[in-house]
N, C-alpha and C positions, 0 to 999 in steps of 0.2 A: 298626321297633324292633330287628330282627336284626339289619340291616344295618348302624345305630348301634351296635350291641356291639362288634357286629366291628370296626369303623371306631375305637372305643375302645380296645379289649385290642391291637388293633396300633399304637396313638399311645402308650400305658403301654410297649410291650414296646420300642419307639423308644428311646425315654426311661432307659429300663430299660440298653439298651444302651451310651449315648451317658455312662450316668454311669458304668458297671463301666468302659468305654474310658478314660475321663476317671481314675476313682482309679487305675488300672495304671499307664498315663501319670505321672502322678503321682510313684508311686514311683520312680521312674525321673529324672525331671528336675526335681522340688521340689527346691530348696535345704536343706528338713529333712532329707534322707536322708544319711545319715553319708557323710563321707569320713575313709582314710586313705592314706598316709604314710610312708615310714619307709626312715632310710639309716645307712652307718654310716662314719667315715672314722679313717684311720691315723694315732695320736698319739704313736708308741714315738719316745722320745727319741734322735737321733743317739749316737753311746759317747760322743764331748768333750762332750757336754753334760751326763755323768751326774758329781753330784757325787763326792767320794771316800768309798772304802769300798764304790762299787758297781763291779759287777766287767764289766762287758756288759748284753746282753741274751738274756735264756732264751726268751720269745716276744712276740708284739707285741701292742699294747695300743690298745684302740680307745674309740671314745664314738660308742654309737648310740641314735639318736631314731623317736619317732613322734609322726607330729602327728597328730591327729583333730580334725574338724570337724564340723557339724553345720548350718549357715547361720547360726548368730548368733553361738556360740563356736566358737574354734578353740584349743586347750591343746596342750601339748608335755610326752611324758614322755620323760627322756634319763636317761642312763644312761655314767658314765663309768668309765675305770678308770684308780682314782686310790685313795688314802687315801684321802683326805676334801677335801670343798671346804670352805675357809675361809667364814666371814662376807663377808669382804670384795671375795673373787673371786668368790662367787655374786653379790652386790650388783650388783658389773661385770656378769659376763654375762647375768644378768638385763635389765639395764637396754640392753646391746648385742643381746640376743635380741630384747626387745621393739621397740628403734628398727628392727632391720634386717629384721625380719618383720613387725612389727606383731603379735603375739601379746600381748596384756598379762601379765605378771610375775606376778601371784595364776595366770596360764592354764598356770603351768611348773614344773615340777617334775624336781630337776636332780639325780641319787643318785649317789652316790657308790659305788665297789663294795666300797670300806673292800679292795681288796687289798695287803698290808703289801709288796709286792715293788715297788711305786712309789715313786722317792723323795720322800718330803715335802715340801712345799714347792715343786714344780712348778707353772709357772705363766708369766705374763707374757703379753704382746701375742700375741707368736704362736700358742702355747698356747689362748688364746682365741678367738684367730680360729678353728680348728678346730672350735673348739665351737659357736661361733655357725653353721657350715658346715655342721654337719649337721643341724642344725633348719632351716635354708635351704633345704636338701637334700631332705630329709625333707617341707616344707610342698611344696615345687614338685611331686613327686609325689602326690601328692593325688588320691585316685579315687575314687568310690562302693565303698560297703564296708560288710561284716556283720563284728559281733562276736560275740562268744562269750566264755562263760564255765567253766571247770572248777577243781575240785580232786582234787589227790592226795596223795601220801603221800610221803613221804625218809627213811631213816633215816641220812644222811652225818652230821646235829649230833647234839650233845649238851651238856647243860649244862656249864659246863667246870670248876665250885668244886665242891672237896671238900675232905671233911676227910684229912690227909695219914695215911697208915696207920702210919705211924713215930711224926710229932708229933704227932700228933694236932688239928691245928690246921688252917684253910683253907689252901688250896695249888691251883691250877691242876691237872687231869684230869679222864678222865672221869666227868660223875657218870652213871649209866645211871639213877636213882633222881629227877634233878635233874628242876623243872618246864623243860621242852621242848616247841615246838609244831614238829611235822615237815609240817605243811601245806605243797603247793607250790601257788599260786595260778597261775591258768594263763588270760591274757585273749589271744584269736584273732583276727585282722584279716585277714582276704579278699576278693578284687574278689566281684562281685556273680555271676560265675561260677565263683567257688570256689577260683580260684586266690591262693596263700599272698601276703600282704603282712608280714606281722610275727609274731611272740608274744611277748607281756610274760609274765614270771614271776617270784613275790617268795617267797623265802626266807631260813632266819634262820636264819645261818652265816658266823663271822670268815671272813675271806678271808686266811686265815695260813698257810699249808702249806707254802710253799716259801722262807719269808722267810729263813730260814737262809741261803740262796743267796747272799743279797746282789746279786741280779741279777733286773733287770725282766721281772715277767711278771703277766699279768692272775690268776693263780693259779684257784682253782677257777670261779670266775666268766667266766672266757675261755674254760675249753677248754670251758665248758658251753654258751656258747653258738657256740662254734663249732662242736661237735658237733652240734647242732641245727641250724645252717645248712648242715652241709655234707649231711647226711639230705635238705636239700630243693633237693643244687646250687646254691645261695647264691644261693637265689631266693625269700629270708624271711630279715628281721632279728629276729636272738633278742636280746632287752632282758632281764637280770638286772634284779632292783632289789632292793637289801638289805633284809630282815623285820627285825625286832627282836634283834639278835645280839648285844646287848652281855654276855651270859653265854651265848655259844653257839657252842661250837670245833666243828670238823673234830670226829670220832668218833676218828679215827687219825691222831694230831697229833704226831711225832716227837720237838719240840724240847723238852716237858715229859719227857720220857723219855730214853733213852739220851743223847742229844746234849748234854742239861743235867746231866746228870752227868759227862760232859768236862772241859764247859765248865766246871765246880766246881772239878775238879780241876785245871784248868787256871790259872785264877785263883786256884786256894789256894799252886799251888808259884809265883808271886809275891808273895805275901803278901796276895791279896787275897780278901775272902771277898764271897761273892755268894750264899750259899744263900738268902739271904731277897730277894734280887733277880730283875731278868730282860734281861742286857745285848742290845740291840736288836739284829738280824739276825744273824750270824752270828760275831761279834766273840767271840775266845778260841776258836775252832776252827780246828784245823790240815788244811786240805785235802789236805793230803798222808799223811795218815795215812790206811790202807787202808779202818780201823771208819766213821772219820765220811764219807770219801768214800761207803762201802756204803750208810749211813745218808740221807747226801743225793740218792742214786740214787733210793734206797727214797720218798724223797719227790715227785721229777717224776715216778715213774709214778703216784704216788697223785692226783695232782690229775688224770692222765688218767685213770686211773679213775672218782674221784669224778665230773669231768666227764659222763661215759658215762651212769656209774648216774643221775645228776641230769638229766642231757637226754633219757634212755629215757623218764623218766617225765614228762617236759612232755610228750610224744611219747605218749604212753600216756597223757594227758590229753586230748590235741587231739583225736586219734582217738574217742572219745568223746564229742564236744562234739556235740548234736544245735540247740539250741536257739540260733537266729541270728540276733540284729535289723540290720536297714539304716535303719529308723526310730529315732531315738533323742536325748534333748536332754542338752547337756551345762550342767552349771554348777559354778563353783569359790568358793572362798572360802579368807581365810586369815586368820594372827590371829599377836598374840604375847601370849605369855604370861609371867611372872615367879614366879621362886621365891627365895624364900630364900638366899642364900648362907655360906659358910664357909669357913674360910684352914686347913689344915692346919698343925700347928706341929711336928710330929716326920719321922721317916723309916721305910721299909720298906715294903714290897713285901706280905704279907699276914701273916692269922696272929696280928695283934695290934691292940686297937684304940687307935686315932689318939685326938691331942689337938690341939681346934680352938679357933678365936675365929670371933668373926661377923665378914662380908666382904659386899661390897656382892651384891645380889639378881642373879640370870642370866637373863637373856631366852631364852628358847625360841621358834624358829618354826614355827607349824604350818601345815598346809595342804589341803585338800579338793578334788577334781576326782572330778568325780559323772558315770559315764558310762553311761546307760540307769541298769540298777539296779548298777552296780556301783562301790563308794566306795574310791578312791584316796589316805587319808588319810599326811600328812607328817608328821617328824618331824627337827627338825635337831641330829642327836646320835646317841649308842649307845646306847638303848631296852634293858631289859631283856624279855626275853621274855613275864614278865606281866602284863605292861602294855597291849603287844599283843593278848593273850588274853584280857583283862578286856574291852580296847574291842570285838573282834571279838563276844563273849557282849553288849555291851550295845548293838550299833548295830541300829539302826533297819534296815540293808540286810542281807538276810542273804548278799551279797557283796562281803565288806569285806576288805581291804588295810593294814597300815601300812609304807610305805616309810620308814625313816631313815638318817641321814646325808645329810638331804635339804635346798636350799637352804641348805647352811650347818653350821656347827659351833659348837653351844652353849658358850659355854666352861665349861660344867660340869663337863665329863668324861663319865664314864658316867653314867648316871640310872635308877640301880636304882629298883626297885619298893619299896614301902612296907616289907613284910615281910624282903626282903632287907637293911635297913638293921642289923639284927638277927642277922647274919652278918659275918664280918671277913675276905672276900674281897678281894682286890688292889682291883677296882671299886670298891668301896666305899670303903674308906680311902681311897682316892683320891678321892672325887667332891669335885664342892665346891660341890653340895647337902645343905641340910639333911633331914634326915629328914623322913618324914608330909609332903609336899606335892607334888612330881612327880609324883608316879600320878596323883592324882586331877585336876591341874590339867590332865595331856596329856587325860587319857580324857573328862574332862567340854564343855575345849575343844571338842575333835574333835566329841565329840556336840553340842554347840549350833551348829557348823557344819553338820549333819547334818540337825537339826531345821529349820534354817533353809531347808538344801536341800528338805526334802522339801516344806515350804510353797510352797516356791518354784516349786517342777514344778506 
């Protein structure tokens, strides 16, 4: 009977061995185990290429990707620096990302960096090709890899409506008072030895600082993350993705201040008044005048500053990040939604409320890419801040995300929050949605994406 024990407790302990070898193994060469990805390539326009009015280029402008996989899905989050992508251009690359990688189209999510030093309307075959190149790029590198997750804190935005302390009416600065989420969401991609592949980060801040220039540059969104690449020798792609910014400036935003009183003056001794306007880039300023030249200085150091401040602290997130999966399943989904529309029938810029008629309903596209527990929600438009902050308090994950300006450009306009309709900011007057329906439709969207996910896992 001993000798049976013993002959036993050593076939269990066999066994015992043969399965811990087996789940290690495992980790290691399952097809479950995450991989990533991630590259970034150079899309700064040659100078004949730049329409007029634009004067050069102040720095270069890139579009970087990451792909993650999992063995069933593989998604792509990109990140370009541009205004905004059209409808119609996302459509294309979408549909050329999915043929030339095989990624399906609901698996991508393509952000815009909304910086205003880009000229609008950029685009066409080659243009594209670029972009398809770094999800290319980006998938062919593909490794085993832990993610991580952090947040921290920015104080670079601010609400940007106020009421003007002269007229007393809404007017563009800062509101220090205004609702604000300074959250920097901070997602980490490393090989399975720890070495850097990527970090995504989404914040919610116009990309305006230096548009005055009239000269391309990725503005805060570039130098930030090229600050962060160059911390790791350029051996990690930093991914901006725009938060919810559409009421959410720079903290120290020049153009509403000094330089727009110029420019007032500038356009009154032609006869033309612009107080209740905002002429695009830098148009009615004299570069050659000593003030505004000081003024525009005063601005490319600020976006290397802000840079700085805003990459310390992805950096001061990462470092922090203890908690790392290599196991982990992805799933995406996406949807359109419709609101209400409305045709503007007056003019002006803010300060006064508009008169409308009804105009056909606006499709909004949204979109959900769920990675481990962390939700990656879209938005194709300029999101008001809380709208964001309503979804982030009501999702189901308590590491949530909203990217906009994403796949696309609503032609709504901005798409203030419910409560904001009730103010007579520039955004608003401008939208061309109706009131009481955009909040609720993104956030509820989103969460029946959400609910659907969680079932889903």
């Amino acid at each position: 009977m001993k000798i049976r024990a013993k002959s036993s407790a050593r076939f269990y302990l066999i066994i015992a061995v043969v399965s811990i070898s087996t789940i290690s193994l495992g980790l290691h060469n399952n097809d479950s185990v995450l991989k990533a990805g991630a590259a970034k390539v150079d899309i700064t326009p040659a100078p004949n290429e730049l329409p007029k009015g634009y004067l050069g280029i102040y720095d270069k402008i890139h579009a970087r990707a990451i792909v993650v996989a999992d063995g069933k899905n593989t998604v792509a989050l990109v990140t370009i620096d541009i205004g905004g992508i059209s409808n119609e251009m996302a459509s294309s690359l979408l549909k050329k990302i999915e043929t030339q990688t095989g990624i399906p189209d609901q698996n991508i999510m393509l952000t815009a960096t909304h910086t205003h030093s880009v000229p609008f309307g950029i685009g066409g075959a080659s243009f594209e090709s670029k972009i398809v190149d770094v999800v290319k790029q980006a998938k062919e590198k593909l490794q085993p890899a832990k993610l991580g997750y952090g947040e921290g804190v920015s104080y670079i935005n601010v609400n940007r409506n106020i009421i003007d302390p002269k007229t007393r009416r809404w007017w563009e600065g800062p509101n220090y008072d205004g609702p604000t989420d300074k959250t920097v969401a901070v997602v980490t991609f490393e090989s399975l030895d720890g070495k850097p592949i990527a970090v995504y980060y989404n914040y919610a801040m116009h990309a305006v600082t230096v548009g005055m220039l009239d000269m391309v540059s990725g503005d805060v969104p570039g130098t930030t993350s090229k600050y962060i690449e160059d911390n790791f020798d350029d051996n990690i792609i930093a991914v901006w993705s725009t938060g919810a910014c559409g009421d959410q400036n720079p903290i120290y935003y020049q153009q509403t201040y000094d330089l727009r009183e110029i420019r007032i003056k500038e356009y009154a001794s032609r006869g033309i008044d612009i107080s209740n306007k905002m002429p695009p880039g830098g148009q009615g300023l004299n570069r050659n005048d000593p003030q505004v030249a000081k003024l525009m200085q005063q601005q490319k150091q600020m976006i290397v500053s802000m840079g700085q401040f805003l990459g310390e602290e992805v950096l001061h997130v990462m470092r922090g990040i203890e908690r790392k999966e290599s196991n982990a399943n992805i799933y995406t989904n996406k949807k359109i939604i419709t609101c209400p529309g409305r045709k503007r029938l007056d003019e002006g810029r803010a300060g006064y409320a508009g008169t409308y008629q009804d105009a056909d309903s606006i499709a909004i596209r949204l979109g959900l890419i769920i990675i481990d527990d962390i939700a990656f929600s879209s938005v194709s438009g300029e999101v008001f801040n809380p709208i964001s902050t309503r979804l982030k308090k009501e999702s189901p994950f308590a590491h949530t995300m909203m990217l906009t300006l994403t796949n696309g450009y609503a032609k709504s306009g901005y798409i203030p929050n419910d409560a904001a309709f009730g103010t007579y900011t520039f955004e608003v007057v401008s939208s061309k949605l109706k009131p009481g329906f955009a909040e609720s439709a993104i956030v509820n969207g989103i969460l029946d994406m959400m609910n659907e996910g969680k079932h889903a896992k």
